[in-house]
N, C-alpha and C positions, 0 to 999 in steps of 0.2 A: 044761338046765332054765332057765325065766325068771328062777327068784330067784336065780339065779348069774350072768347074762348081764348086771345089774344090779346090780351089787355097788354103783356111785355113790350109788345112791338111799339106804344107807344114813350118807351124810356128808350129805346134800344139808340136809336141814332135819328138825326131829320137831316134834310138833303144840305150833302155839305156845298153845293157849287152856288147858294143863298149867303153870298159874303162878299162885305167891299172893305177895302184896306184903306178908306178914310171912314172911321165912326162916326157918326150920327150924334150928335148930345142924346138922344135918346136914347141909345146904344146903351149907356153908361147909367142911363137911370134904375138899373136893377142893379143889387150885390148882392152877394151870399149873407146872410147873417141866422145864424143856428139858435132856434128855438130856445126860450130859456130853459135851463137845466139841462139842455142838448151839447154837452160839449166834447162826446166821443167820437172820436171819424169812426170809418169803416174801415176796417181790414179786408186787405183782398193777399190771396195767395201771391205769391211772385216765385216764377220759374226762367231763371236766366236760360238756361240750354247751353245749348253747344255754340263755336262758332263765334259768329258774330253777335248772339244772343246777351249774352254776358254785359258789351258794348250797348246795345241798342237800349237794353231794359236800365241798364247805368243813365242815359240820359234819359229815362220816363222818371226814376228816384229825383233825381237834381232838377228838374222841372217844376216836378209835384210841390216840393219839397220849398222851391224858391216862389211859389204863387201858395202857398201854406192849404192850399188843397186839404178837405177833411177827408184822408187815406191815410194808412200805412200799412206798410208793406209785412208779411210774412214767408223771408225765402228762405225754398229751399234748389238744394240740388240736384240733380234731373238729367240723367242723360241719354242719349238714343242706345247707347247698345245696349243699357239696361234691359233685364226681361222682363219687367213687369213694374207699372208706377210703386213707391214704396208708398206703403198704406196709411203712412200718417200726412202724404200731401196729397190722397182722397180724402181725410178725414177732414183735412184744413179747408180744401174747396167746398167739400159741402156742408161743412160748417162758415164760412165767406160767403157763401154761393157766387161768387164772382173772382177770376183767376186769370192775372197776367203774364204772358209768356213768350220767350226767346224760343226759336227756334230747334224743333229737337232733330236733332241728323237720323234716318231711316238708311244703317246698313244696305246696300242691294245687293239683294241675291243671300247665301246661306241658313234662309230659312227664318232670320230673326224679323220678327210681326213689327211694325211701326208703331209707338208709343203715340204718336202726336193720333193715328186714328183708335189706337184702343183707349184714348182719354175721352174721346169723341159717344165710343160706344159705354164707356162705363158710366160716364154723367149721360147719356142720353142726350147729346147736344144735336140733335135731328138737323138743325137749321145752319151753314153758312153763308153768310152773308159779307161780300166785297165790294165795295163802293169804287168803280173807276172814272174819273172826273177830271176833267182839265183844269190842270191848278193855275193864276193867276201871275205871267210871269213866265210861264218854265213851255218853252215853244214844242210846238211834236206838228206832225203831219198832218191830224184833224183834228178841226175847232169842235166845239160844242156837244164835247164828249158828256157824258152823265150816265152811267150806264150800273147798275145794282142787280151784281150774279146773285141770286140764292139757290144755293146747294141743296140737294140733300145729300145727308152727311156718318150715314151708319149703316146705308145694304148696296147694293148693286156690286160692281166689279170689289169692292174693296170690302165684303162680308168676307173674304179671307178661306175661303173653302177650297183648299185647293188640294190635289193628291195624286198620286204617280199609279195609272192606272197597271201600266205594263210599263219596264224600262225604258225610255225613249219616249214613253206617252204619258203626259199629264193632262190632268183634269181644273180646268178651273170654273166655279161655279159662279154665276151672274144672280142675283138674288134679289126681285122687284115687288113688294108688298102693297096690296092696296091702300093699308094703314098706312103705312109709311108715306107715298104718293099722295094719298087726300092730304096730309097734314100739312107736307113742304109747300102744295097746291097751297092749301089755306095761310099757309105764313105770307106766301108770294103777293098774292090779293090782297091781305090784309095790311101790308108792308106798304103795297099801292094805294091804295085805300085813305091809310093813316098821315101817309107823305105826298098826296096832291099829283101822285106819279097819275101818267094815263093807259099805259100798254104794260100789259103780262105778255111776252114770249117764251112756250114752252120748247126747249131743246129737247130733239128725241133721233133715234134712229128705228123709228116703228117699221120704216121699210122694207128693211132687213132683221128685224130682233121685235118682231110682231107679236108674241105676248108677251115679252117683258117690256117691251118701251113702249108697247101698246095699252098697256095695263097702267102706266106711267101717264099717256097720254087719256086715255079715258079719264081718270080721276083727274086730271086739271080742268078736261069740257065739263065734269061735271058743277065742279066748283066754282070756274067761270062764270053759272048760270046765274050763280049769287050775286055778282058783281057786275051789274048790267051798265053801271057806267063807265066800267074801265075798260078798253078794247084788248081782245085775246087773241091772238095768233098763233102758230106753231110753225118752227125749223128744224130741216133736218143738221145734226151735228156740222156734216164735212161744207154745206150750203153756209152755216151759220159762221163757221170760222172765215169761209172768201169772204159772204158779207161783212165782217167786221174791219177785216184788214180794210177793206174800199170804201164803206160805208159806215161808220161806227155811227153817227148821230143817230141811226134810223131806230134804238135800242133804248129800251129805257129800262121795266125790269126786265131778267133773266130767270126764269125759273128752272131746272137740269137735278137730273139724277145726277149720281154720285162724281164717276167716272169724268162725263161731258163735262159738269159743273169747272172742274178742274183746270181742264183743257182751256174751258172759255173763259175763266176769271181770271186767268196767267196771259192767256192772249189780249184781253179788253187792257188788260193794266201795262202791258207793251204799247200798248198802243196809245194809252192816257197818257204816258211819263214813266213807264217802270214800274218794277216792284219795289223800287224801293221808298214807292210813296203812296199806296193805297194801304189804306186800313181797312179792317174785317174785324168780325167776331163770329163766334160758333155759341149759338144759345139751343136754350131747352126748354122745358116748361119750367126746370128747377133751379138750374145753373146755368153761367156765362162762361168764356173765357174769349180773352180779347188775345190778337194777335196780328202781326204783318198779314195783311188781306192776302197777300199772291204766294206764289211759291216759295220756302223759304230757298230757293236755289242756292244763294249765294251763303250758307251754312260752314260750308266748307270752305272757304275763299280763305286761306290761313293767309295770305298776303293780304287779304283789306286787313283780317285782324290783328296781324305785327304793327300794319300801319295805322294803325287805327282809323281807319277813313270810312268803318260802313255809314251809311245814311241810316240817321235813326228818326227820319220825319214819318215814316208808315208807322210806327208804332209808337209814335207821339199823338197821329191822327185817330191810333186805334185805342190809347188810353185817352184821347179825347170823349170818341165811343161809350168807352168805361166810365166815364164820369157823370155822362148822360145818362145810361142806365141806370146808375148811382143814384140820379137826381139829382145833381147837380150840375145845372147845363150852364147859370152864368160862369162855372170855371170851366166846364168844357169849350164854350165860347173864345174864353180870353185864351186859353190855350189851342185851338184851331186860327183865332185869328193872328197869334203871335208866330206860329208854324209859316202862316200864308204868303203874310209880311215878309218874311226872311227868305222864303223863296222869289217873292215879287221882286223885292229890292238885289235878287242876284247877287250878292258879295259873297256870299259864302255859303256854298255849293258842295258835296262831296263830288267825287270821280265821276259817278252814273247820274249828274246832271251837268254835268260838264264843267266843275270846279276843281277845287284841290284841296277841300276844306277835310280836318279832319273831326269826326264824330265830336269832340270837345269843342271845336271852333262853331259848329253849329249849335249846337248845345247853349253855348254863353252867348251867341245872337239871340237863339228865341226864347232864353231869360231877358237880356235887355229891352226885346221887345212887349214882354208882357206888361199889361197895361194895369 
């Protein structure tokens, strides 16, 4: 059965827009306390990156580290024009199975492959997953966002096939597997499923790209049929992005090949508050790796990083993530609700929510406010 076959999804994350910035006394009635004789954390990888990286995953250490969080870190260094990840921080993720990470810069153009997706295809991290949600406090155009992309995250446009047939003509290959489609299908449902969500909407362009996004869309009616209380629908791509920008409430999950995936998790997260405040992760059957939910766009921004001002709340959100997968959700808790707080109460904001705080000044707000 699917809901067994996915036992993950139920550590992975629960719906973050389930939070009020006054606790409950009951709130408080659970702590962490470690088993007797249990008094090793867990090591997870850490990959600062490029950029802004370095910064943001700095304030996930000083966080962790100030809430005594059972983690620690094993970094190493990593960077996009590299040719190939160095084998001994494959060996540490999947020895961790769980790995947090800065941003890696993807060269354009000259031929060099993207690290951040051949990390995706070596661990087999099939499934991305972006949470974009209206944070509590930080105003944008629509209310009642809530809206959960999950990717698939290893064929379609980004299988890398690509070749100069004659000079002046290249070939690039789209690459749409049944396997692959049933499974992201069954993450999507079972994601819904597990989180009380009610709608699966599949993104496709079957219109035009009829056996491959057709072959994409078969396999989600098929697995739809399993999930007879969750309502399933289907958009096309260019239909999907109008409707978002006008209508974003209408979305709850998202399920999308590779390609789409991309386009629509960058678009939803412009439109919740930015990238610079959704969290993501990329899991597998075996491995995790957590990271800023949207685009690492702002990578390259050498002026946020002199000034030190990137926003390191998306991947504060996204080692929130990390810790619930970990098992450890009352510290996941206290670090999303110290995050929420600090954007609610507005005082200290970087540049992309309309502040002038820099990565450090937030950083020492939502240590102060952890509880």
């Amino acid at each position: 059965m699917a809901r067994r076959s996915f036992s993950l999804l139920k550590t992975l994350t629960k719906p973050t827009t389930s939070f009020s910035l006054t606790p409950t006394p009951t709130s408080r009635s659970v702590t962490y306390m470690p088993r007797p004789g249990d008094g090793a954390p867990r090591a997870v990888t850490l990959i600062p990156g490029d950029g802004i990286g370095p910064l943001v995953t700095d304030a996930v250490e000083q966080v962790m580290s100030a809430m005594h969080a059972p983690v620690y870190f094993e970094k190493y260094e990593v960077h996009g024009d590299m040719n190939r990840f160095p084998a001994e921080v494959i060996e540490s993720i999947k020895k961790n199975k769980v790995c947090l990470k800065g941003g890696l810069k993807t060269p354009v153009g000259g031929g060099v492959s993207s690290l951040n997706v051949s990390l995706r295809k070596e661990l087999d991290l099939y499934a991305s997953l972006v949470n974009c949600f209206n944070l509590p406090g930080l105003p944008t155009r629509h209310e009642n966002v809530d809206i959960v992309v999950i990717r698939e995250n290893t064929e379609g446009e980004y299988s890398g096939l690509e070749h100069e047939v004659v000079p002046g003509v290249v070939e690039s290959l789209k690459v749409i597997t049944k396997f692959c489609s049933e499974r992201i299908a069954k993450y999507a449902f079972e994601y819904a499923y597990l989180n009380n969500r009610k709608q699966v909407t599949a993104v496709h362009k079957a219109n035009i790209m009829k056996l491959a996004d057709g072959l994409f869309l078969e396999s989600c009616r098929e697995v739809a049929t399993k999930y007879p209380s969750i309502k399933y629908s289907e958009i096309i791509v260019d239909n999907c992005c109008m409707q978002l920008v006008s209508k974003p409430e209408q979305f709850d999950v998202m399920v999308t090949p590779n390609l789409y995936g991309n386009l629509v998790a960058n678009t939803a997260a412009g439109i919740a508050g930015g990238t610079g405040v959704m969290p993501g992760g990329n899991v597998g059957a075996d491995y995790a790796v957590f990271e800023q939910g949207a685009s690492a766009g702002n990578v390259g921004k050498e002026k946020m990083v002199e000034q030190k001002k990137a926003n390191p709340v998306a991947l504060l959100l996204s080692s929130a993530m990390m810790l619930r997968h970990l098992q450890f959700p009352s510290f996941a808790d206290r670090l999303e609700t110290a995050v929420k707080r600090v954007i609610s109460e507005g005082k200290c904001r970087t540049k992309d929510l309309g502040g002038d705080s820099t990565t450090q000044e937030v950083v020492d707000a939502v240590i102060a406010n952890l509880d």
